[in-house]
C-alpha positions as protocol buffer text, in pm:
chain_id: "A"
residue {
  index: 1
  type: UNK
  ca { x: 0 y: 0 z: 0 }
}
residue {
  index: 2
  type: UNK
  ca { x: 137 y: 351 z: -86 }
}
residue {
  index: 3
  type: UNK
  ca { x: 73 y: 636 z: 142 }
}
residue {
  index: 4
  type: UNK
  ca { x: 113 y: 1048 z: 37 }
}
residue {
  index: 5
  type: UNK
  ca { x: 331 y: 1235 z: 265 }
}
residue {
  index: 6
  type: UNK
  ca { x: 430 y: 1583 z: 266 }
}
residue {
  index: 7
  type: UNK
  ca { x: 768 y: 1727 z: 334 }
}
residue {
  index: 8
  type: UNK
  ca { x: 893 y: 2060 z: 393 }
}
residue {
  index: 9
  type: UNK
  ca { x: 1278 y: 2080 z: 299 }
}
residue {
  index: 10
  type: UNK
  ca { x: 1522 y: 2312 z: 212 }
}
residue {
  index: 11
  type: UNK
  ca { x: 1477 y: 2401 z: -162 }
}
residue {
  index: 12
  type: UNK
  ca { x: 1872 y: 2375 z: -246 }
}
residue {
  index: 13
  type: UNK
  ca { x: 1835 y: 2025 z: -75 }
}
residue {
  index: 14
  type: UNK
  ca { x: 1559 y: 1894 z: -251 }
}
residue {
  index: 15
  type: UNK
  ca { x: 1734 y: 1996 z: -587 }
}
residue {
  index: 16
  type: UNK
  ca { x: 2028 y: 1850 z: -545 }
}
residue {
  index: 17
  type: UNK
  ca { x: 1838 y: 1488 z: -427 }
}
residue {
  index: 18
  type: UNK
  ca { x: 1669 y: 1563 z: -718 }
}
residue {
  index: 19
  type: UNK
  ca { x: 1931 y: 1574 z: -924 }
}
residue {
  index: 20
  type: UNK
  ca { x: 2080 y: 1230 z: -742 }
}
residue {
  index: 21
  type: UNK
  ca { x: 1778 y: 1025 z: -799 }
}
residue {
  index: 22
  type: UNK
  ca { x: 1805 y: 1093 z: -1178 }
}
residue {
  index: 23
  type: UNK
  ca { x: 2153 y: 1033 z: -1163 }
}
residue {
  index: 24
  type: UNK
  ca { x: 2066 y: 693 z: -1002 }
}
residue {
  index: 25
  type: UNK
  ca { x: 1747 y: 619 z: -1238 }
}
residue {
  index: 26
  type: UNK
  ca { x: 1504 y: 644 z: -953 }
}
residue {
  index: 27
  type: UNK
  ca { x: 1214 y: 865 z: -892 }
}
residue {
  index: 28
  type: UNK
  ca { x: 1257 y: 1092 z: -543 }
}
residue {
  index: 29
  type: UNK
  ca { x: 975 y: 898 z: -372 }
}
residue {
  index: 30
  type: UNK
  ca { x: 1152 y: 588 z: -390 }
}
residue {
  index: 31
  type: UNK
  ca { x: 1483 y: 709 z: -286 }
}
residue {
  index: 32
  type: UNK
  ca { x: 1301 y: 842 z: 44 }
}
residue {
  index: 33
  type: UNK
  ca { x: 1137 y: 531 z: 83 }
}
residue {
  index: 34
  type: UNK
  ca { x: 1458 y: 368 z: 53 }
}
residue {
  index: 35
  type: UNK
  ca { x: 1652 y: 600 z: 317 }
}
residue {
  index: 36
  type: UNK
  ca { x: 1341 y: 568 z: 568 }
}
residue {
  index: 37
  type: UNK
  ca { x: 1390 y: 190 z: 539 }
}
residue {
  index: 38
  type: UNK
  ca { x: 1744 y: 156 z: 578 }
}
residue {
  index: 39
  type: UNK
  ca { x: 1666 y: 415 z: 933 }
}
residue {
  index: 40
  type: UNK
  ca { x: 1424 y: 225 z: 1072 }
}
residue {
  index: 41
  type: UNK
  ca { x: 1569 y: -152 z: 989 }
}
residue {
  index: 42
  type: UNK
  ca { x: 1735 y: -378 z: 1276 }
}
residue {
  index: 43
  type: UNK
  ca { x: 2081 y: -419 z: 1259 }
}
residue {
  index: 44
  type: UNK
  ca { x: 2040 y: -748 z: 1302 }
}
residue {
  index: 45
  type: UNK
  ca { x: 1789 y: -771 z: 998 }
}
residue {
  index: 46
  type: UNK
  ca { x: 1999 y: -980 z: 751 }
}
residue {
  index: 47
  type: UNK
  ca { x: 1771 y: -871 z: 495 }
}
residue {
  index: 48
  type: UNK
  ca { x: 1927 y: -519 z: 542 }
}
residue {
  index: 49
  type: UNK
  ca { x: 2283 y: -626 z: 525 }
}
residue {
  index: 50
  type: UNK
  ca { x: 2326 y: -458 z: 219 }
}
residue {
  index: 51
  type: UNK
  ca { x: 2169 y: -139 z: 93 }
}
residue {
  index: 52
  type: UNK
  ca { x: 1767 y: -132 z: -5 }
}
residue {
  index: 53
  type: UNK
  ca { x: 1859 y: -36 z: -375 }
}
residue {
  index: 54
  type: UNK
  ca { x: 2126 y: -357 z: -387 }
}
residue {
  index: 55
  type: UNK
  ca { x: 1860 y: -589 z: -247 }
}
residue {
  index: 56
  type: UNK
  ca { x: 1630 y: -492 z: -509 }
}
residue {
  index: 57
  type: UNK
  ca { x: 1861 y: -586 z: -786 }
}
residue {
  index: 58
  type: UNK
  ca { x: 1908 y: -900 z: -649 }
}
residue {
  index: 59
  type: UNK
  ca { x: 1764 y: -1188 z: -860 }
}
residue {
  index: 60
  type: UNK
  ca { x: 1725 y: -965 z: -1189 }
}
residue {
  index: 61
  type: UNK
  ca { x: 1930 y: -1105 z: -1386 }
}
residue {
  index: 62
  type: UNK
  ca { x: 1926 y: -1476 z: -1498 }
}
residue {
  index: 63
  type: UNK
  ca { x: 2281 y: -1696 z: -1501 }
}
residue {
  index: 64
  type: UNK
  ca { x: 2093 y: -2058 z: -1558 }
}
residue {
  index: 65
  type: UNK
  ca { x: 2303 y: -2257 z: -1403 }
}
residue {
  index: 66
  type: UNK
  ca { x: 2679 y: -2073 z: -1394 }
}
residue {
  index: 67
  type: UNK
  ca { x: 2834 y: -1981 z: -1026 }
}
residue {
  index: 68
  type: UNK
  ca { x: 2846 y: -1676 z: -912 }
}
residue {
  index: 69
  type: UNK
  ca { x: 3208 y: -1694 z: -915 }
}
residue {
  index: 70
  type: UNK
  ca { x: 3205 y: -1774 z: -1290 }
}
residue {
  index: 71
  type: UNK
  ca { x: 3031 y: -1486 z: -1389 }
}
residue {
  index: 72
  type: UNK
  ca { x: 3248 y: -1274 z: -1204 }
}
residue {
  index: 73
  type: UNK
  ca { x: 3545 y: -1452 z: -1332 }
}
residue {
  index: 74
  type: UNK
  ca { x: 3391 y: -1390 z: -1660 }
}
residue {
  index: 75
  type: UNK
  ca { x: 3340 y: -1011 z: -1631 }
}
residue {
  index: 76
  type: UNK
  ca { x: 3712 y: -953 z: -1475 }
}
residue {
  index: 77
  type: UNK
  ca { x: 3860 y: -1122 z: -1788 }
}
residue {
  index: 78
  type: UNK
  ca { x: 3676 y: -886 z: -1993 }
}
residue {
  index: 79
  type: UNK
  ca { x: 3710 y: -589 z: -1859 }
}
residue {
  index: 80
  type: UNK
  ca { x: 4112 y: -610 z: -1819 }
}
residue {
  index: 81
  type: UNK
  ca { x: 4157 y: -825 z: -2158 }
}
């Protein structure tokens, strides 16, 4: 469920996130979301280990059945051949 909220920042502020979020391909609501989650998360929360945008890249892209390893192996080799 999505819920409106209504901020009142500093205008240079809110430019400048802005201007991150659409550096990072994300819309400014989702980068909040994001920040509120990672504040209010347990440390202990493995799910949180590693940052909200990183966990929601996990499981987009398909290997089939290659290692992880591999594919990292893979990628190194090309990007220093």
């Amino acid at each position: 469920m999505t819920t409106k909220l209504t901020l009142a920042l500093d205008g240079s502020v809110v430019k400048r996130a802005k201007k991150y979020a659409r550096d990072k391909n994300l819309c400014l609501s989702k980068l909040v979301e994001f920040f509120f989650l990672s504040l209010t998360s347990k440390a202990t929360d493995k799910s949180m280990a590693i940052s909200p945008i990183t966990a929601g890249l996990v499981g987009m892209v398909k290997t089939g059945n290659i290692k992880d390893k591999e594919v990292l192996t893979s990628a190194l080799i090309k990007k220093y051949q």
